[in-house]
Biopython code that builds the backbone (N, CA, C, O; Angstrom):
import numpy as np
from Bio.PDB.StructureBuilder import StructureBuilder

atoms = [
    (1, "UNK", "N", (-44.886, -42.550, -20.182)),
    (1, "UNK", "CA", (-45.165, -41.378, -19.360)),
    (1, "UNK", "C", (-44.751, -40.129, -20.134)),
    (1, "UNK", "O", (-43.689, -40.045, -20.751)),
    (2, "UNK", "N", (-45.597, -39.240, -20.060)),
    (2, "UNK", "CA", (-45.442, -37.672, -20.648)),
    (2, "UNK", "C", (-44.425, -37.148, -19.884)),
    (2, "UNK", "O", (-44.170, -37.575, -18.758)),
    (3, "UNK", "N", (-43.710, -36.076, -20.522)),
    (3, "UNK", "CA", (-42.768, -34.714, -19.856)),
    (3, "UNK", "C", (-42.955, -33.204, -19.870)),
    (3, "UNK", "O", (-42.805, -32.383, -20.775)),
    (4, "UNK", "N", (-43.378, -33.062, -18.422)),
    (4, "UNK", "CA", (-43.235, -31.564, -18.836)),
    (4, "UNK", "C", (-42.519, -30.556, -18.513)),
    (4, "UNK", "O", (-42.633, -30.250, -17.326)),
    (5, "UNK", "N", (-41.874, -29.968, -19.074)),
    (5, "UNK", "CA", (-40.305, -29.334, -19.254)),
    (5, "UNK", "C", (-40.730, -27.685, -18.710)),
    (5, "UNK", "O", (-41.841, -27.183, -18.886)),
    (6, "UNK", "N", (-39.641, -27.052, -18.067)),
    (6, "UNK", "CA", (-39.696, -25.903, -17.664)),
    (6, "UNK", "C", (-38.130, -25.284, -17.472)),
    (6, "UNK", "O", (-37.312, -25.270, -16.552)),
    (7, "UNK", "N", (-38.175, -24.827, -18.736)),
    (7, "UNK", "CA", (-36.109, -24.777, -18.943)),
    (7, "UNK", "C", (-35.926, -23.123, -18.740)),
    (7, "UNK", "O", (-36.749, -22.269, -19.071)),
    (8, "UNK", "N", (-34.799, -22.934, -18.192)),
    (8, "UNK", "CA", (-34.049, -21.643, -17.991)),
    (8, "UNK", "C", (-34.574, -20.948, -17.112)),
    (8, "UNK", "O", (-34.135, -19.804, -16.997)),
    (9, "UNK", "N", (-35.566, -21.346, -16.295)),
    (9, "UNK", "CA", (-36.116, -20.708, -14.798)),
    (9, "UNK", "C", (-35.008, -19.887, -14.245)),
    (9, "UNK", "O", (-33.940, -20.498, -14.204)),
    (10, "UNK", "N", (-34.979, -18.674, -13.812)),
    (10, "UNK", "CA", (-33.993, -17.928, -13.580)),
    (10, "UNK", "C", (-34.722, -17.617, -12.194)),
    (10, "UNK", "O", (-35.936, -17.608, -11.990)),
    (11, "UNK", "N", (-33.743, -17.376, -11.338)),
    (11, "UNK", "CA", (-34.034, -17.217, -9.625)),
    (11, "UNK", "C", (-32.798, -16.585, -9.064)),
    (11, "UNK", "O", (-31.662, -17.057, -9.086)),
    (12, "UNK", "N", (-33.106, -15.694, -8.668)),
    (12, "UNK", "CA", (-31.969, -14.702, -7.762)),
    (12, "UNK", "C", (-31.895, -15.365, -6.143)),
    (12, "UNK", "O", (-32.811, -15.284, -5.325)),
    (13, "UNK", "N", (-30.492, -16.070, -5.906)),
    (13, "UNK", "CA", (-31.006, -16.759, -4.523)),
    (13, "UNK", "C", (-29.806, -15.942, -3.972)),
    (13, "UNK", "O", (-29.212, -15.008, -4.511)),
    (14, "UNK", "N", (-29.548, -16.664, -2.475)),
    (14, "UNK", "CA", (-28.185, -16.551, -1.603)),
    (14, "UNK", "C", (-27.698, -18.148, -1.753)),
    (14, "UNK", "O", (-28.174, -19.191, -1.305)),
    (15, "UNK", "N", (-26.757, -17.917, -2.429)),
    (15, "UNK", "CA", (-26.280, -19.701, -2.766)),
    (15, "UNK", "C", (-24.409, -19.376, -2.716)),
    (15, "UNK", "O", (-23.738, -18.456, -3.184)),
    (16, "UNK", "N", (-23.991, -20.766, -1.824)),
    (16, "UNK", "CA", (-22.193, -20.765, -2.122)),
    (16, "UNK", "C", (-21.966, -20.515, -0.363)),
    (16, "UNK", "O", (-22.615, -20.136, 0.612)),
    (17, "UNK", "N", (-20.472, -21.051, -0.743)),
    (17, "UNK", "CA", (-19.725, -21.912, 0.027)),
    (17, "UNK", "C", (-19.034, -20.626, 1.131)),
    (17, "UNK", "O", (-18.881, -20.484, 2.344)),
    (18, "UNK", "N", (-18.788, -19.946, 0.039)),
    (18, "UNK", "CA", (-17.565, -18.643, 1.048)),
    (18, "UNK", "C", (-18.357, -17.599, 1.209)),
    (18, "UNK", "O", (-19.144, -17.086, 0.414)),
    (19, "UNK", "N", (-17.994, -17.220, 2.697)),
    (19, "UNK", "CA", (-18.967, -15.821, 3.450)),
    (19, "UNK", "C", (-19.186, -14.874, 2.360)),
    (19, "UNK", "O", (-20.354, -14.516, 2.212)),
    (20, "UNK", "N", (-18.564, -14.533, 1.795)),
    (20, "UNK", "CA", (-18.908, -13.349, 0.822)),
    (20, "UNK", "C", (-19.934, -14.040, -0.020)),
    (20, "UNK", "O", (-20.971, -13.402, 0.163)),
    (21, "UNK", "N", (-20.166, -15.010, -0.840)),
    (21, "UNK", "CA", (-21.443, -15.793, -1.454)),
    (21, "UNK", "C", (-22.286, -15.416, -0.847)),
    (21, "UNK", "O", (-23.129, -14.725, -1.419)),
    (22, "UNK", "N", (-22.464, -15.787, 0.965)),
    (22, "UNK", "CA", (-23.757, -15.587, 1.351)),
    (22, "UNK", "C", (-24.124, -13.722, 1.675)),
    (22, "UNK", "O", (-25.041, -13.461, 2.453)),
    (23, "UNK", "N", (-23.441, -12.727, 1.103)),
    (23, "UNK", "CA", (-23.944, -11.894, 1.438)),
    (23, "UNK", "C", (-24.511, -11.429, 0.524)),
    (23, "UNK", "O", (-25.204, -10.438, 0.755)),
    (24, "UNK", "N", (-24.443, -11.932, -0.795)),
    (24, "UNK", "CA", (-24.865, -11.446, -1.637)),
    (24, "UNK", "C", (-26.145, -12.730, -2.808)),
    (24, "UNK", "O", (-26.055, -13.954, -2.899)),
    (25, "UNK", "N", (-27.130, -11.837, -3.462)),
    (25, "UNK", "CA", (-27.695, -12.869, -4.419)),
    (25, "UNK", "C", (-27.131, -13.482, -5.735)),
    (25, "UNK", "O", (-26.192, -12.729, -5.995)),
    (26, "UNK", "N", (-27.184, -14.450, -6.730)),
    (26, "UNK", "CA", (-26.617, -14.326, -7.416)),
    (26, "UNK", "C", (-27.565, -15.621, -8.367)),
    (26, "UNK", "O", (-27.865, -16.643, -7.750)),
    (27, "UNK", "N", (-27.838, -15.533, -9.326)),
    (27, "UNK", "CA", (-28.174, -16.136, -10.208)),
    (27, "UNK", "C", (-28.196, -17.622, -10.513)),
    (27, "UNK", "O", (-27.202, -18.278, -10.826)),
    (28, "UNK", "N", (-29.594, -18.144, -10.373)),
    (28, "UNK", "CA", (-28.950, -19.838, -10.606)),
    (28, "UNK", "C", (-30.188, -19.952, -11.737)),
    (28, "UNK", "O", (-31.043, -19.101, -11.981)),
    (29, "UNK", "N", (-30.041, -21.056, -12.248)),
    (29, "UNK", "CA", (-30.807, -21.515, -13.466)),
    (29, "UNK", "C", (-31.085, -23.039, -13.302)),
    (29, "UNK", "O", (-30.286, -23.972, -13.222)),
    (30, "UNK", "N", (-33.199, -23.018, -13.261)),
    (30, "UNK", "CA", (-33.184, -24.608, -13.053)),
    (30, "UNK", "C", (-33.662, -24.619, -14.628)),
    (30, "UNK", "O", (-34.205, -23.845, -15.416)),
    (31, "UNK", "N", (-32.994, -26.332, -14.614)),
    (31, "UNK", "CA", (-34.130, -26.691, -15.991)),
    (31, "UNK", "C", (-35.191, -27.810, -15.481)),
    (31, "UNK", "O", (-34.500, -28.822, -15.372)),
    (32, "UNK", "N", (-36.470, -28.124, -15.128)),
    (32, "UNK", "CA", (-37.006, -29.112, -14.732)),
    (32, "UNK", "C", (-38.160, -29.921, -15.965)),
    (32, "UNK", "O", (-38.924, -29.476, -16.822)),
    (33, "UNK", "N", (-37.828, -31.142, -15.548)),
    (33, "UNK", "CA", (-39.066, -32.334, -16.047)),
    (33, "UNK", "C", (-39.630, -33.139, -15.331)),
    (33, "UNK", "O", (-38.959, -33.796, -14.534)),
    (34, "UNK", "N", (-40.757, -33.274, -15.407)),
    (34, "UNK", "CA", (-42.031, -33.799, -14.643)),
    (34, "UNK", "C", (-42.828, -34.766, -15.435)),
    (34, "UNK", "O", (-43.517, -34.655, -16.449)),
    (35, "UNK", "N", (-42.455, -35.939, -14.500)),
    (35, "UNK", "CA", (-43.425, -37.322, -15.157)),
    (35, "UNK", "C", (-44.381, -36.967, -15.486)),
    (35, "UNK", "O", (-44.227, -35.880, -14.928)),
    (36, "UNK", "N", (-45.373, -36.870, -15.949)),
    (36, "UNK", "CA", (-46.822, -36.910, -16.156)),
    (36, "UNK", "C", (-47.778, -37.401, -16.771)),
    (36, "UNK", "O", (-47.400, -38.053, -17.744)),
    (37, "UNK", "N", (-48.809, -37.375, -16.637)),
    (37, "UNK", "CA", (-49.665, -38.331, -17.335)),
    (37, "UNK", "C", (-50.546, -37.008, -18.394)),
    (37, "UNK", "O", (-51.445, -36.401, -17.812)),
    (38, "UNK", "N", (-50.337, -36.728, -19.472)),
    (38, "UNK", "CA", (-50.784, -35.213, -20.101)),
    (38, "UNK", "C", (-52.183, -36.129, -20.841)),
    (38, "UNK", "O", (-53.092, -35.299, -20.866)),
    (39, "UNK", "N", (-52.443, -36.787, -21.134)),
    (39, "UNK", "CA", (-53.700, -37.123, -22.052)),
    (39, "UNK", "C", (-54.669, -36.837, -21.532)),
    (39, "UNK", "O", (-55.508, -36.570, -22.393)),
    (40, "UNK", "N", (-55.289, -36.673, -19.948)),
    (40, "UNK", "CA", (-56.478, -36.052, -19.431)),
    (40, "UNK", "C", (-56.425, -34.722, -19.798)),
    (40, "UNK", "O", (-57.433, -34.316, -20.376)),
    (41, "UNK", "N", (-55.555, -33.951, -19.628)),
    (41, "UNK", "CA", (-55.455, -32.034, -19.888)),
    (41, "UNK", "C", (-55.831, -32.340, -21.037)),
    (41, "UNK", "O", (-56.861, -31.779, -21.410)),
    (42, "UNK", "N", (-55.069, -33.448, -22.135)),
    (42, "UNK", "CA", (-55.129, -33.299, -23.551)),
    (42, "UNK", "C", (-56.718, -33.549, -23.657)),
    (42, "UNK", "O", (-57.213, -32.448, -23.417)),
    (43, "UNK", "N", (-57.162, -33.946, -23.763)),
    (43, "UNK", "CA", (-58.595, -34.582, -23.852)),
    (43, "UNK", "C", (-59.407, -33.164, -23.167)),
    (43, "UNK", "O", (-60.141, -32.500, -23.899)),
    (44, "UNK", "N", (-59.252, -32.873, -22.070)),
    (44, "UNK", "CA", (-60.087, -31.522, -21.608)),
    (44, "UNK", "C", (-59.669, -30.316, -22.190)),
    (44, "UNK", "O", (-60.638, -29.789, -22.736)),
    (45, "UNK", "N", (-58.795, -29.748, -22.294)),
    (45, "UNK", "CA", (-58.077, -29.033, -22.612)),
    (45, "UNK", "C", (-58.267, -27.527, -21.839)),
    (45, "UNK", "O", (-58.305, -26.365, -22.244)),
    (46, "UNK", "N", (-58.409, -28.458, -19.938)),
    (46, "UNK", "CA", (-58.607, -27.203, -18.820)),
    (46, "UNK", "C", (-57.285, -27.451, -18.060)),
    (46, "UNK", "O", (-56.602, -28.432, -18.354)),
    (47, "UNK", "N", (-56.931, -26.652, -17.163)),
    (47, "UNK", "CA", (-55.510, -26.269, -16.801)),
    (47, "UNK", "C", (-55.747, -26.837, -15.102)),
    (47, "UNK", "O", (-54.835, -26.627, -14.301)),
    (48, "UNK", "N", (-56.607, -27.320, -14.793)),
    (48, "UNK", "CA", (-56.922, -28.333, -13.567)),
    (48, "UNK", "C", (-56.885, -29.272, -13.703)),
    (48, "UNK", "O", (-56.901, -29.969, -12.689)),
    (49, "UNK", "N", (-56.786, -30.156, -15.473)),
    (49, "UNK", "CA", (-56.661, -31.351, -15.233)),
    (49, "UNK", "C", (-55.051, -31.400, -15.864)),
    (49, "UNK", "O", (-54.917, -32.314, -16.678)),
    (50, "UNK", "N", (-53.839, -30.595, -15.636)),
    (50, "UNK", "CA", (-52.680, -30.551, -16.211)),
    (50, "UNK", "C", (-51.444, -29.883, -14.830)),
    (50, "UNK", "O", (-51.726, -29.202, -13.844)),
    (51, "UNK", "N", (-50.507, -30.245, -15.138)),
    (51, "UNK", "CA", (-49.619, -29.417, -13.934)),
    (51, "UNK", "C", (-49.136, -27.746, -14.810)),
    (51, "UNK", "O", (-48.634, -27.340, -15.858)),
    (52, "UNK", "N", (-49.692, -27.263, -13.557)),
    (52, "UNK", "CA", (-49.923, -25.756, -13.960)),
    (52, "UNK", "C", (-48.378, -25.121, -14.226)),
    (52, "UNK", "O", (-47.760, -24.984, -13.170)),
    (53, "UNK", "N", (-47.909, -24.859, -14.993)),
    (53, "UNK", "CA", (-46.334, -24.163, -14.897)),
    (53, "UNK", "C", (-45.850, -23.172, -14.404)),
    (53, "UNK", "O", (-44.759, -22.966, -13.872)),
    (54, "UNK", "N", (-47.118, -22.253, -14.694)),
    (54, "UNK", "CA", (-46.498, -21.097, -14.081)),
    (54, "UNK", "C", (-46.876, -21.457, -11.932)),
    (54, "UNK", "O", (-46.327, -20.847, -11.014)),
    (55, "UNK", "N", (-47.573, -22.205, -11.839)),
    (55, "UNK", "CA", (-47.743, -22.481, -10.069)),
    (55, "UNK", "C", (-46.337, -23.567, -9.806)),
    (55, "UNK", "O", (-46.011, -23.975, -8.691)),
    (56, "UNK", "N", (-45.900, -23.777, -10.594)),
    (56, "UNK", "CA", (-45.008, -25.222, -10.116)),
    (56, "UNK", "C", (-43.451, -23.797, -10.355)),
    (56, "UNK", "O", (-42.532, -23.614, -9.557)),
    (57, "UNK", "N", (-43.660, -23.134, -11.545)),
    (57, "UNK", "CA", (-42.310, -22.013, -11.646)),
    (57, "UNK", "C", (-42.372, -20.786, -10.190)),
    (57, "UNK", "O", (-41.459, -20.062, -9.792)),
    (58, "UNK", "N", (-43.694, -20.907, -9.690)),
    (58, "UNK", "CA", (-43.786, -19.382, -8.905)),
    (58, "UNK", "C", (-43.371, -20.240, -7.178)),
    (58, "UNK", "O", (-42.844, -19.592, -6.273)),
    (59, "UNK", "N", (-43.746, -21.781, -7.026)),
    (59, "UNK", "CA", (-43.162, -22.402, -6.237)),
    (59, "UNK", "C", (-41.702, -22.689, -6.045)),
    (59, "UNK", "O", (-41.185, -22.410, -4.963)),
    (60, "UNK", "N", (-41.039, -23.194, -6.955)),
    (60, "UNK", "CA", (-39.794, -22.965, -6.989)),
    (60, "UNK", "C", (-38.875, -21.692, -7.165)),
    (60, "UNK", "O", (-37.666, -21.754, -6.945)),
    (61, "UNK", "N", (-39.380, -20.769, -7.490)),
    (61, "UNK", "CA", (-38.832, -19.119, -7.144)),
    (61, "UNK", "C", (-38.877, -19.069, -5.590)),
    (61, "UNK", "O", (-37.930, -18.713, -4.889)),
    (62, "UNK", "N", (-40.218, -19.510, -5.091)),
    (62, "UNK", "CA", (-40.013, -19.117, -3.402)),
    (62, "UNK", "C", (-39.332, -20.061, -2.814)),
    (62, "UNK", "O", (-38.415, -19.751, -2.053)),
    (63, "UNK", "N", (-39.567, -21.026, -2.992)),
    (63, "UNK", "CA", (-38.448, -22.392, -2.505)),
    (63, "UNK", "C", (-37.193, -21.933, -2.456)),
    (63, "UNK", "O", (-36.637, -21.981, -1.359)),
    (64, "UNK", "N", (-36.546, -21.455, -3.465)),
    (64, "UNK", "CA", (-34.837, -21.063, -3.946)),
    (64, "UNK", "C", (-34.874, -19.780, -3.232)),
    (64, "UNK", "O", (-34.316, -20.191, -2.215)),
    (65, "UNK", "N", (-35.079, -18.667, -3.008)),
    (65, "UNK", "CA", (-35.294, -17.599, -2.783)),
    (65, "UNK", "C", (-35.976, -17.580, -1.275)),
    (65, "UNK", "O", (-36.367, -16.530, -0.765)),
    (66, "UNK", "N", (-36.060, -18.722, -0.698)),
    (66, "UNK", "CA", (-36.655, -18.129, 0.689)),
    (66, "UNK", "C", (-35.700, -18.513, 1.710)),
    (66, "UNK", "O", (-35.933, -18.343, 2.907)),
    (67, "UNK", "N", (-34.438, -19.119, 1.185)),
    (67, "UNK", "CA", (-33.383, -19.595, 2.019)),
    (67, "UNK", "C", (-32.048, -19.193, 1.651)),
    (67, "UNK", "O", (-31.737, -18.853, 0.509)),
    (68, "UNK", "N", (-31.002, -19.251, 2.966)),
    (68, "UNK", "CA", (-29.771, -19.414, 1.899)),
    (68, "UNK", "C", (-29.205, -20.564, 1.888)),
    (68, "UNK", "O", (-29.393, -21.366, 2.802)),
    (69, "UNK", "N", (-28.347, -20.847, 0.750)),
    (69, "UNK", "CA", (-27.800, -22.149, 0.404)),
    (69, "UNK", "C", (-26.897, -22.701, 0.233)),
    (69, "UNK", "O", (-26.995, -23.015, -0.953)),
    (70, "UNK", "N", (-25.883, -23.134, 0.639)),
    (70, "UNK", "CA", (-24.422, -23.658, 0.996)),
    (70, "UNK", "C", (-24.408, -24.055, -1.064)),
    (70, "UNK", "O", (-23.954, -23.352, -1.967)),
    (71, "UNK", "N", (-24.956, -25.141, -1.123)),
    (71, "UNK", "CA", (-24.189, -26.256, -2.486)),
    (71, "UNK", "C", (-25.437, -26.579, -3.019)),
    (71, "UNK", "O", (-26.328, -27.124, -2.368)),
    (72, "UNK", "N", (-25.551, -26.124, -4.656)),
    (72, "UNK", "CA", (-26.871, -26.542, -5.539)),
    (72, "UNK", "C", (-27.391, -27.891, -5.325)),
    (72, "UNK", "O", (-28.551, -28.285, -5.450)),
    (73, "UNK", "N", (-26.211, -28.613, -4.941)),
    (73, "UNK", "CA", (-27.057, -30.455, -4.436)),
    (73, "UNK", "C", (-27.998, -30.022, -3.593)),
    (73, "UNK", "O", (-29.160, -30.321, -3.870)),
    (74, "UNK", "N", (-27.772, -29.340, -2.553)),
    (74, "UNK", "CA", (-28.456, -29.311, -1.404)),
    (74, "UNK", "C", (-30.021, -28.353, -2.404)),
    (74, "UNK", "O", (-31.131, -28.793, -2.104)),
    (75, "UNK", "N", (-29.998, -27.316, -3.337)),
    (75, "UNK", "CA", (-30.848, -26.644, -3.554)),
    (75, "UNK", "C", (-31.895, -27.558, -4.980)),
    (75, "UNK", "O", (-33.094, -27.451, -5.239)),
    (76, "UNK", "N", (-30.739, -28.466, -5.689)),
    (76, "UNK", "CA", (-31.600, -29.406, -6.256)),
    (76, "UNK", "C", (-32.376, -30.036, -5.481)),
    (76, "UNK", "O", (-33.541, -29.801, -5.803)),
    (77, "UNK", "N", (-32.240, -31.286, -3.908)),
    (77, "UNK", "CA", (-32.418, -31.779, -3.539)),
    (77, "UNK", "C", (-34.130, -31.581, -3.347)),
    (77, "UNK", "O", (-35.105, -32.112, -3.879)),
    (78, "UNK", "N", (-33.867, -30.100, -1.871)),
    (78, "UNK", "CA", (-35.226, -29.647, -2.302)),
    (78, "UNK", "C", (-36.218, -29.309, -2.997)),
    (78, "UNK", "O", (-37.406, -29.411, -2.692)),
    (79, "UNK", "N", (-35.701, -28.846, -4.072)),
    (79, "UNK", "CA", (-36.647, -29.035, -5.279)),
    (79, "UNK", "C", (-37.476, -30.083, -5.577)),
    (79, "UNK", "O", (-38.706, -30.113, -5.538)),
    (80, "UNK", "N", (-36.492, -31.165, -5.957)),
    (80, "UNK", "CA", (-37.216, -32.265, -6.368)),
    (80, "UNK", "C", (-38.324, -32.568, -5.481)),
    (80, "UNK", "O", (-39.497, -32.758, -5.801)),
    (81, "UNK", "N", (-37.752, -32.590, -4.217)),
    (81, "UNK", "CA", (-38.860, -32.987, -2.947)),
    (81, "UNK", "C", (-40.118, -32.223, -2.897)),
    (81, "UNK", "O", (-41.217, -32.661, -2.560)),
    (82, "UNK", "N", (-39.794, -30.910, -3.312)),
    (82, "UNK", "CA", (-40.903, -30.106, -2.907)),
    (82, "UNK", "C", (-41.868, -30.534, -4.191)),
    (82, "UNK", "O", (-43.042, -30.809, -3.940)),
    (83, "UNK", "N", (-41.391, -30.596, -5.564)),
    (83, "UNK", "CA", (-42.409, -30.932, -6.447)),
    (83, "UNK", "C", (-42.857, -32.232, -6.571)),
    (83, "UNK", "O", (-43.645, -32.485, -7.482)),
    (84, "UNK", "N", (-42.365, -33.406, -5.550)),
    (84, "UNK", "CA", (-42.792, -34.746, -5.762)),
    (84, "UNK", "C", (-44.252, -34.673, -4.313)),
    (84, "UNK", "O", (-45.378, -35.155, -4.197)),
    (85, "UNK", "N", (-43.108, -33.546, -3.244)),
    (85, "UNK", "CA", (-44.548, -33.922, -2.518)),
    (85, "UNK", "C", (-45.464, -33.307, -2.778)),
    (85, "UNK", "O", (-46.499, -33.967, -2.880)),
    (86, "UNK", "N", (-45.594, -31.494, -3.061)),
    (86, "UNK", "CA", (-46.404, -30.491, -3.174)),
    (86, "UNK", "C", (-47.639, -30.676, -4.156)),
    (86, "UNK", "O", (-48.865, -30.592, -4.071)),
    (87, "UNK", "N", (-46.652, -30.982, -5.175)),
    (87, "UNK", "CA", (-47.355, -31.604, -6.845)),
    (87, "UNK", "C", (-47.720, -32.812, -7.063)),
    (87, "UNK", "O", (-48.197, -33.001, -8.182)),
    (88, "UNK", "N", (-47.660, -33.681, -6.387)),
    (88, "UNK", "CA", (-47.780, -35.029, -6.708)),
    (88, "UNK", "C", (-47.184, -36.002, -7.828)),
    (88, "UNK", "O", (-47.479, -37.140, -8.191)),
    (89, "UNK", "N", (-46.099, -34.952, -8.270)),
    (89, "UNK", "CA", (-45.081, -35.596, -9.367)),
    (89, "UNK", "C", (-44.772, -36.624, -8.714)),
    (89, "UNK", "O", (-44.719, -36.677, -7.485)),
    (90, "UNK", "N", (-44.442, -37.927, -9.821)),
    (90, "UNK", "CA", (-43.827, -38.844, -8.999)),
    (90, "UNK", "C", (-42.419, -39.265, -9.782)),
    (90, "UNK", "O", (-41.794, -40.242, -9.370)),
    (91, "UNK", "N", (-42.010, -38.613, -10.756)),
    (91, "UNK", "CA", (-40.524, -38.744, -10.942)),
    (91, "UNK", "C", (-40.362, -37.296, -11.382)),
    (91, "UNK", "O", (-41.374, -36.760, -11.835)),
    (92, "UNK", "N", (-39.362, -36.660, -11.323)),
    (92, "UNK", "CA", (-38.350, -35.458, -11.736)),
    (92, "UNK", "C", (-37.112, -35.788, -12.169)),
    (92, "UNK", "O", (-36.519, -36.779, -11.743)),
    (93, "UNK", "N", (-36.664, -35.043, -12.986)),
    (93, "UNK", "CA", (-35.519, -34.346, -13.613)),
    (93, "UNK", "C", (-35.084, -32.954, -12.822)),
    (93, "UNK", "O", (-35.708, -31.956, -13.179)),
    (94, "UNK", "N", (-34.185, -32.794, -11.893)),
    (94, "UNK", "CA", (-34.043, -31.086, -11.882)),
    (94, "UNK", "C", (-32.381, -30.804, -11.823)),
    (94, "UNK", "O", (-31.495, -31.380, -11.191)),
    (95, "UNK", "N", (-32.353, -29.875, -12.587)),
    (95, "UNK", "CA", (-30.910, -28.957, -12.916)),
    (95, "UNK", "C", (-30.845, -27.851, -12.382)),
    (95, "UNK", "O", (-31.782, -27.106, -12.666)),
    (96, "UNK", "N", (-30.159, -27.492, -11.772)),
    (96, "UNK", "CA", (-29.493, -26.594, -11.110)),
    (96, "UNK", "C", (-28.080, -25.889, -11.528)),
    (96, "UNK", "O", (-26.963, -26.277, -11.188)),
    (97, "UNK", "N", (-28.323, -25.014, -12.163)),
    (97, "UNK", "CA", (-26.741, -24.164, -12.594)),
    (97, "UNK", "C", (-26.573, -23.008, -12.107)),
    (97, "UNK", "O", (-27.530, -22.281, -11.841)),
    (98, "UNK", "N", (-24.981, -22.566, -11.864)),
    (98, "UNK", "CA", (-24.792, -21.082, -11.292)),
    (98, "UNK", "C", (-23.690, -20.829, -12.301)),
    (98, "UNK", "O", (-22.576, -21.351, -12.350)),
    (99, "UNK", "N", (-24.331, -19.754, -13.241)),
    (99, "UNK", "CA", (-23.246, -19.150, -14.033)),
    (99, "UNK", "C", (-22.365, -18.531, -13.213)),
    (99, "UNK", "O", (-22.499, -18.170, -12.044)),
    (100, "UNK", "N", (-21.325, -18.436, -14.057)),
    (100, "UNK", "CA", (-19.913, -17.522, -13.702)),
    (100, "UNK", "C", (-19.048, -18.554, -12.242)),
    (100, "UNK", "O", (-17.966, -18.223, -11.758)),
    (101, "UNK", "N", (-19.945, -19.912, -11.749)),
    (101, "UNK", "CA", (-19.040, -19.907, -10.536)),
    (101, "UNK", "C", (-17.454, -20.131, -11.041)),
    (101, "UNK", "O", (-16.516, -19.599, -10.448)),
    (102, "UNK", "N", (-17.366, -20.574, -11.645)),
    (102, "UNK", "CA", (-15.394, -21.108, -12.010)),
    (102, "UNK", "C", (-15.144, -20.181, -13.591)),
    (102, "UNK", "O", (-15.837, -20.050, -14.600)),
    (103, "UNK", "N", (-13.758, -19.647, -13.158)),
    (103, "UNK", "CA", (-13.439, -19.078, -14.867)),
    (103, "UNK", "C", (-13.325, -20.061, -16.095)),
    (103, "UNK", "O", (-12.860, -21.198, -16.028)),
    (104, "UNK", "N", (-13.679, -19.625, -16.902)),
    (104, "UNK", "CA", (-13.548, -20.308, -17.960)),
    (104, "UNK", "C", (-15.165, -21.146, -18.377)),
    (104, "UNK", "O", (-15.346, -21.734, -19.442)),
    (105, "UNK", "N", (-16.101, -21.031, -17.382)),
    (105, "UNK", "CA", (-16.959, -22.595, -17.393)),
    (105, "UNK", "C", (-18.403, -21.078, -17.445)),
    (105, "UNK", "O", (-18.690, -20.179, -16.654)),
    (106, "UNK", "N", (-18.861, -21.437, -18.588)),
    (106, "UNK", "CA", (-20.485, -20.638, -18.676)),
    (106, "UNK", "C", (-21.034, -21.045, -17.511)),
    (106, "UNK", "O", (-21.780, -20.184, -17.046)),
    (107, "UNK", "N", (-20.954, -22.007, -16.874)),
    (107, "UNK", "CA", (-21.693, -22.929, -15.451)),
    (107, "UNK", "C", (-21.818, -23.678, -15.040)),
    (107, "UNK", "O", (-21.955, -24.589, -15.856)),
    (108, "UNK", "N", (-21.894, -24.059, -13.830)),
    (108, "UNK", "CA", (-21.787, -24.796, -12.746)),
    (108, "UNK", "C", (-22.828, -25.545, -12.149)),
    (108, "UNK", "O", (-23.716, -25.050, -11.456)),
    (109, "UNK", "N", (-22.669, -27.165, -12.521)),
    (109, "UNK", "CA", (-24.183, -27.226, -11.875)),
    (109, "UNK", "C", (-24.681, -28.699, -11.321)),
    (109, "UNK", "O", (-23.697, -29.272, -10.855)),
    (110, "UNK", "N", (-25.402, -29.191, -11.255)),
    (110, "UNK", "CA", (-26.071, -30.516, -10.899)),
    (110, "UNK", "C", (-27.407, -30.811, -11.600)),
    (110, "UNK", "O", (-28.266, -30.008, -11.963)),
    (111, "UNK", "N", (-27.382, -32.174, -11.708)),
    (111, "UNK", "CA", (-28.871, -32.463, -12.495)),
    (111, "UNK", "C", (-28.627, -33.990, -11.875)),
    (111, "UNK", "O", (-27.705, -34.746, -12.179)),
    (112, "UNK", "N", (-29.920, -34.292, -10.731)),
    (112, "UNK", "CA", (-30.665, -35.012, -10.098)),
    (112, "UNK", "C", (-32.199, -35.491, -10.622)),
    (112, "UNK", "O", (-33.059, -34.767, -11.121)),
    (113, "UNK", "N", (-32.257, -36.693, -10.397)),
    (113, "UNK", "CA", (-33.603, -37.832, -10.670)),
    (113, "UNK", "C", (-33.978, -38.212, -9.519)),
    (113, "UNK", "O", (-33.274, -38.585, -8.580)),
    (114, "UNK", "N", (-34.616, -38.158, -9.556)),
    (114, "UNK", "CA", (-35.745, -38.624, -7.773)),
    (114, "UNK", "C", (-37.271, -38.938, -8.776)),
    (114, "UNK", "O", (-37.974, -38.322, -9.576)),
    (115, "UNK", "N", (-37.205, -40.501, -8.035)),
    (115, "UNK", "CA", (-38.532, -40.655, -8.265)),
    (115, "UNK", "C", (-38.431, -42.409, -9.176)),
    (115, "UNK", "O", (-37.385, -42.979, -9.488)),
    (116, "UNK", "N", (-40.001, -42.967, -9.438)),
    (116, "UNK", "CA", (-40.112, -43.182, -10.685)),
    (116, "UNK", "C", (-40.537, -43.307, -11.543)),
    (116, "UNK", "O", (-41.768, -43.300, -11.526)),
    (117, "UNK", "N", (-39.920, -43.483, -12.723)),
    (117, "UNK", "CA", (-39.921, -43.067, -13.950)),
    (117, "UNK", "C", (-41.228, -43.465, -14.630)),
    (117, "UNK", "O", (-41.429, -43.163, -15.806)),
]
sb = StructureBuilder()
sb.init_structure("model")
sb.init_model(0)
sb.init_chain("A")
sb.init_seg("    ")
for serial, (resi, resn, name, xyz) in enumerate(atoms, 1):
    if name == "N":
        sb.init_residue(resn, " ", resi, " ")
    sb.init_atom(name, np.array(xyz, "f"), 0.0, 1.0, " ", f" {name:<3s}", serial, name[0])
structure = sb.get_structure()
């Protein structure tokens, strides 16, 4: 099975645990991979027979961004779901990081598999 990768997606959400988190936005970073089968796109070389990136990146901006969010599990979770059902992916990779949450640590994060492989 092919991969197709979509790293450092940057999304301004309402994410975190303590009231002050949710009043404000703050920066999370997915990295995602998507089972796929690429040799039909490869062979056509049209963007209907391939998973579109920038529609699967402009979905997950509104996904992250249309809620607020206690804990990145919970904001991985949906992800994955939304691109296994929306897209018809049938396995994912998705990462979820929030710079700056703990001192010392560039970021904070989760990376979940749903699906299979």
């Amino acid at each position: 099975m092919d991969r197709v990768l979509i790293e450092a997606l940057k999304v301004e959400v309402n994410i975190g645990i303590f009231e002050w988190e949710q009043r404000i936005r703050q920066q999370v970073i997915f990295d995602l991979e998507l089972a796929v089968d690429a040799a039909r796109a490869a062979k056509s070389d049209r963007i209907e027979d391939a998973v579109d990136y920038k529609a699967v990146s402009e979905r997950i901006r509104e996904l992250a961004a249309g809620r607020r969010w206690g804990l990145v599990e919970t904001l991985a979770e949906a992800t994955a779901q939304c691109l296994r059902e929306e897209f018809g992916i049938t396995w994912v990779r998705v990462s979820v990081r929030k710079p700056g949450a703990v001192t010392g640590a560039t970021a904070v994060g989760v990376r979940i598999e749903r699906g299979d492989a």
